[in-house]
Structure formats: structure tokens, C-alpha cells
N, C-alpha and C positions, 0 to 999 in steps of 0.2 A: 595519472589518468590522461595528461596530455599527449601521450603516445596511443592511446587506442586509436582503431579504427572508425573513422567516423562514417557513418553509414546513410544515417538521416541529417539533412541538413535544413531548415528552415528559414526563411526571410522576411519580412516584413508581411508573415502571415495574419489574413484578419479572416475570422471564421465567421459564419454565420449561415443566412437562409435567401434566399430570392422569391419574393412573389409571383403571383402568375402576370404581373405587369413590368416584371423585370426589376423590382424595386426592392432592395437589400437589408435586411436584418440583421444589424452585425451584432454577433455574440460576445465575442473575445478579439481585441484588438491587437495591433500591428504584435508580432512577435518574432524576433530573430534567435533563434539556439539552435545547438545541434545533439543528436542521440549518436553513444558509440557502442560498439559492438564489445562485451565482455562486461557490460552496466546495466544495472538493473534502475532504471529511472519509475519516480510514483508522480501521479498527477492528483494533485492534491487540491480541492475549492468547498466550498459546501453547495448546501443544494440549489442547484439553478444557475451556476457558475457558467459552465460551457463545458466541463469536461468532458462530455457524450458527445456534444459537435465537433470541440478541439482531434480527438479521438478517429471518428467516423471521419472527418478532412484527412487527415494523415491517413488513412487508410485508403484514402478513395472513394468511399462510398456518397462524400459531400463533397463537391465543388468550392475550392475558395474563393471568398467575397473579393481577395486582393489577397497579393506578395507570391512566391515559389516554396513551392515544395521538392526539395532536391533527395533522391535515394541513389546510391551512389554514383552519385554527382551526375545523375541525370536527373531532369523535370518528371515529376510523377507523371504529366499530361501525353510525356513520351511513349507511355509503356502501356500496352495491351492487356486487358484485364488477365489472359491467360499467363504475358511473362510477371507482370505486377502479382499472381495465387503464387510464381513460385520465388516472391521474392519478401511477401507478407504476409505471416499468418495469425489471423484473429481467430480471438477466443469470446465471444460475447457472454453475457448475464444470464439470457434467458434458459430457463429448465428445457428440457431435453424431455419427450413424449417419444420413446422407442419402445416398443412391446416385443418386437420381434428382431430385435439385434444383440449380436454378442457383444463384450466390449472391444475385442481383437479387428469384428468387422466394421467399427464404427472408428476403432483408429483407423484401420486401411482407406478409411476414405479418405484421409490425411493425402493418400497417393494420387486423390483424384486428377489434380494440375499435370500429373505422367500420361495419369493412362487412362482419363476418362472418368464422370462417375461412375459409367456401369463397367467399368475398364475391366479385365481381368489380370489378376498381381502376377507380378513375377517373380520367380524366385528372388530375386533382387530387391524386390518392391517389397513381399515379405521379410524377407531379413530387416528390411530398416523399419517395419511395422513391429516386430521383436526390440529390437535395439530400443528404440522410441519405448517400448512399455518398461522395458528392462529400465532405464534412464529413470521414469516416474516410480519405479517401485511396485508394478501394479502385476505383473505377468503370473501371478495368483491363480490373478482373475480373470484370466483372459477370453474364457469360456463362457464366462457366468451374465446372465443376460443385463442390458443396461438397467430394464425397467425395475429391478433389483439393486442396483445402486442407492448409497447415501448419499448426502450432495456433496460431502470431502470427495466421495471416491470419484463421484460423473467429473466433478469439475480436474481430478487428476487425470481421468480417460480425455478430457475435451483438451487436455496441456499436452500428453501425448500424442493427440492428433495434428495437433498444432507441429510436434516436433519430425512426426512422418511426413509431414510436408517439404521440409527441409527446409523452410527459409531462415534468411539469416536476421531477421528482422520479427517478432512477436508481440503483438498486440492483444492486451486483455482489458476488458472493459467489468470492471469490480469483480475480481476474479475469486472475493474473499469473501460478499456480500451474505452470501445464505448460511454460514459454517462458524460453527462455534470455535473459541479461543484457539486450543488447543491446535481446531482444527486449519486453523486461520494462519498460525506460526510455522506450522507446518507445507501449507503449503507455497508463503512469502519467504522460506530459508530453502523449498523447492525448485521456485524461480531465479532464484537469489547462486545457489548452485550452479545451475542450466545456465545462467551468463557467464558466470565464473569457467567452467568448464567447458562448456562448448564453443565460445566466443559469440554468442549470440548476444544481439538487442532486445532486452526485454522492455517494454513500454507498457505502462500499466495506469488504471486510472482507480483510484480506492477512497474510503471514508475512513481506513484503519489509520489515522494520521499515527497515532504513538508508534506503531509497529513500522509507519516509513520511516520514521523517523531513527530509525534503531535499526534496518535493514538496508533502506537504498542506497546508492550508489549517489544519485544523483534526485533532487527535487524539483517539479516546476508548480507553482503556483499559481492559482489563477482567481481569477475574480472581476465583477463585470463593471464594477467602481475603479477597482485598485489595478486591472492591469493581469499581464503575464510576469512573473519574476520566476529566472533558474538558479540554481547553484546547489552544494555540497549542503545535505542538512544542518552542518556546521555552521557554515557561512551565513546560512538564510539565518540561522538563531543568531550570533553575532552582529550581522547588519539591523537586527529588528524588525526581521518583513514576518517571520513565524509570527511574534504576537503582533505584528501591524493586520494581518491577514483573519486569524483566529479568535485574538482574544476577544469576550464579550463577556458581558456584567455575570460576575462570577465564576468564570476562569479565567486564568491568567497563566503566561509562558513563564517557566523559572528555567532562568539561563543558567544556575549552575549547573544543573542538572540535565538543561536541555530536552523538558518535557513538559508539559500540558498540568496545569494541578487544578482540583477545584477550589477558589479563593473563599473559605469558610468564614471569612471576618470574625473573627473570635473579637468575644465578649469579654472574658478574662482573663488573666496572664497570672500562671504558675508557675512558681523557678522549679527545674527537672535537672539535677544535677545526675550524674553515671556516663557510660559510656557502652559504644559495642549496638548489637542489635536487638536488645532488650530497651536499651533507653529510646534507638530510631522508633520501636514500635507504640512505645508509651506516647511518644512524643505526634506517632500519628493515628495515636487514639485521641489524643484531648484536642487536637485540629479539628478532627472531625465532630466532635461534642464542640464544637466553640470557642476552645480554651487554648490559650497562647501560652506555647513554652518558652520561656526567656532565660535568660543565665543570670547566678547569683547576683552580680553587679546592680540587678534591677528589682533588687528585693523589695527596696521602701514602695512599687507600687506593685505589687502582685496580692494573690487571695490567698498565698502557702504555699506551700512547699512540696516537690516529691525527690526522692532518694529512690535511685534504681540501684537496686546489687544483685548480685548472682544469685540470689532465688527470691527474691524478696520486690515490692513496690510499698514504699513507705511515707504514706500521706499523715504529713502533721504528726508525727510518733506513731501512727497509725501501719500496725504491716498485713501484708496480705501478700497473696501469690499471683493473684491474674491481673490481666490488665480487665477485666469484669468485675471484679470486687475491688478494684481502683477507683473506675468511674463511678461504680455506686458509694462511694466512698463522698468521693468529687462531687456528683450532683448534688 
């Protein structure tokens, strides 16, 4: 990763707000990283962290309290909002009220930073309003009005607009927030693509912690106690800022695994002897009922026994086939 292009560079940035008497609210304090081109970085905090001001700073639309903000390697404070639309493009949260637009014309405004809002396209301009849908998968739909949109599909037309713009830099602020699983994976392995392939900065701010975690490139953390911290999702779980950051009474970070679990505190402890994905599922059926799987060794303090086999769950002599007539077995 140390060979990418670095595009954003950050210094001893402190975010926040200014009074009407000039007097400073800081949100998120001093922070020095950088964002490279062909990464898919998530900004990860829970609620009331700063992630919307951290975001909305780097973007421009907020002034910083203190430190530089550098895009290729110049001072944001240098660039005119018209060269900074064609050098940054946001993607915000809020729903979309278009009654009278197709999705095709709602990408082409993607071109506005060329040719104007009311600009008229060019052949040119179109072909990359094409290209940009074709990218998202969406060129279906290109006809079909927005106000007929699901919010998988608006939020894949607002990613294509983002990409007729042409910059090399993408900014999305919860880009996953309204959309079901499915639709969530989908469109974070979309993003996750689009850097990969195009060489683009994707910068993103989300709540889907498990899926950054299993997706990004790259994480930064934030929180208004604890600070900014960046690195590899790896890193962050190895150094113990993921559960310095997250954990609370009742979940807790499992570093082998490298994910989020809920801490069930089981009550009893049954030895689960077998192997494979029959015994993984047993094993987190009775986590989830209270019940702690241990290994033979720990037999003198357990309540019994279960035997997993190829078609079988076998409580105290006791057999059955599901892991439902297990637990009723168990309770």
C-alpha cells in the first residue's frame, strides 16, 4: 500500500464549529493521516463522535478549527469551489425527492463542474454519463424515473453521479445507512471495486462496523474521549484500539477472529465433542442459550455432554437431529 498515490493529506487537523463570537467547538481533535488513491478507507465512531464534521471539513463545506488540509499537495484553502467540484465528489445520506427526472438525467448532473448546471452535454459529456452507469451496473435503468427507485438503487444512481464527475477523490457520508444486508454488501464490494479499478479515493463514513471490517483498505477511528486513530483493520485489532474504541458491557472484540461478538456470559458449561460445521453451529446455538462449550478436559465441572456426528446431536445418550430438539433437550 506504501506505493499508492497519496491524494489527501492531513495535519494536525482539529474539527469543529465556530460561534457567532468567534469561539470554537472542537469536535475531533489534532489528527495527522493520509487517504491514497486505489483505497477504500471507512470512518468508523458511534453516534456523536464527529464523523459528519470530520467528513463535511475534508470536504470543504466546514472550515477547520486548526491544522492543513492538503489534496494533492496543495491547501484546500487554495482551490475554488469550482476546481475543488472537479476534484471532490460527495455523495451525502439524504433521500432524494425527484418526481420529474430520469436516472440518466440525474447522473449527467454529475457534469455540472464542465458544463454548468443547466449546461447542455456533449457528446463527450455523455459518453462518460454512459461509462459512469455502465461502472454501477445500473444502464437498465437509465430511462426509468428516480422517483421509482429503491434506496439500493438511488444510492447506486447518486455513486454514478459521483463518478460523471470525474474526480479522483469520493466522498460518502453513510452511504449504506437506509439498505438492507444484502443490499449493504453489495454496494461496499461496489465501492471497494471502483478504488480498485479506477484508482480512485473512496472515503466513506458508516455504522456497518463488521462489513469495514472485512472490506476496507484502510480504517480511521474516531471518538471525542479517545482521539483519531488510523491503520489496516488488522493493525487496529492487534494493537487493541478496535475493542478500546467499541467494546461495551456486553460485546466484546474476539481477536481471533477479528470481529464483534455478543458476550453472552453463559451460565453453564457443556463438553461438545465432533468437528466441521455441524459442531461450529451447535456450539453457537448453546452461546446464544447461555451455555458454554468446553472440551472433554473440563468434564468434572460441566452439566453433560453433547456428541456431534454426521446426522446425529446426542445429549446424555439422548439423539436427535436438529439443533431445536437439542436445545429443548438442554433447557
Amino acid at each position: 500500500m506504501s506505493d499508492l498515490k497519496e491524494t489527501i493529506r492531513v495535519e494536525r487537523l482539529t474539527t469543529g464549529y465556530r460561534g457567532r463570537k468567534g469561539v470554537a467547538t472542537v469536535v475531533t481533535g489534532e489528527l495527522t493521516a493520509s487517504l491514497h488513491g486505489g483505497e477504500l478507507t471507512c470512518l468508523l465512531g458511534p453516534n456523536g463522535a464527529g464523523k459528519s464534521t470530520l467528513l463535511r471539513t475534508l470536504s470543504g463545506f466546514l472550515p477547520p478549527i486548526g491544522g492543513e488540509i492538503y489534496i494533492e499537495g496543495n491547501k484546500l484553502g487554495n482551490y475554488t469551489s469550482a476546481r475543488l467540484a472537479r476534484l471532490i465528489g460527495v455523495v451525502l445520506t439524504e433521500r432524494l425527492h425527484l418526481n420529474n427526472m430520469t436516472v440518466a438525467e440525474l447522473v449527467g448532473l454529475g457534469r455540472s463542474p464542465y458544463t454548468g448546471f443547466w449546461g447542455r452535454l456533449t457528446t463527450e459529456d455523455e459518453e462518460i454519463v454512459e461509462r459512469s452507469m455502465e461502472l454501477v451496473r445500473i444502464t437498465g435503468m437509465r430511462q426509468r424515473m428516480v422517483s421509482t427507485l429503491s434506496d439500493g438503487e438511488r444510492q447506486k444512481v447518486m455513486i454514478a453521479k459521483a463518478l460523471a464527475q470525474e474526480t479522483p477523490v469520493i466522498f460518502l457520508d453513510e452511504p449504506t445507512a437506509f439498505l438492507d444486508y444484502p443490499s449493504k454488501v453489495e454496494i461496499m464490494q461496489l465501492l471497494l471495486d471502483l478504488a480498485r479499478r479506477e484508482g480512485k479515493t473512496v472515503f466513506l463514513s458508516t455504522h456497518d462496523l463488521e462489513l469495514s471490517l472485512q472490506i476496507a483498505d484502510r480504517i480511521w477511528l474516531v471518538d471525542k474521549e479517545k482521539g483519531v486513530v488510523t491503520g489496516t483493520p488488522e493493525d487496529l485489532s492487534l494493537s487493541g484500539d478496535m475493542g478500546r474504541f467499541f467494546e461495551r458491557d456486553g460485546v466484546v472484540f474476539d481477536l481471533s477472529a477479528g470481529m464483534f461478538r455478543i458476550d453472552s456470559r453463559p451460565g453453564r458449561q457443556i463438553v461438545l465433542t465432533g468437528r466441521g460445521v455441524r459442531h461450529a453451529m451447535a456450539a453457537k446455538a448453546l452461546a446464544r442459550c447461555g451455555v458454554r462449550a468446553v472440551g472433554q478436559e473440563l468434564s468434572d465441572t460441566v452439566d453433560g455432554r453433547v456428541d456431534v456426528t454426521d446426522d446425529a446431536f446426542i445429549y446424555n445418550g439422548h439423539s436427535v437431529h436438529s439443533i431445536e430438539e437439542l436445545l429443548t433437550l438442554i433447557k
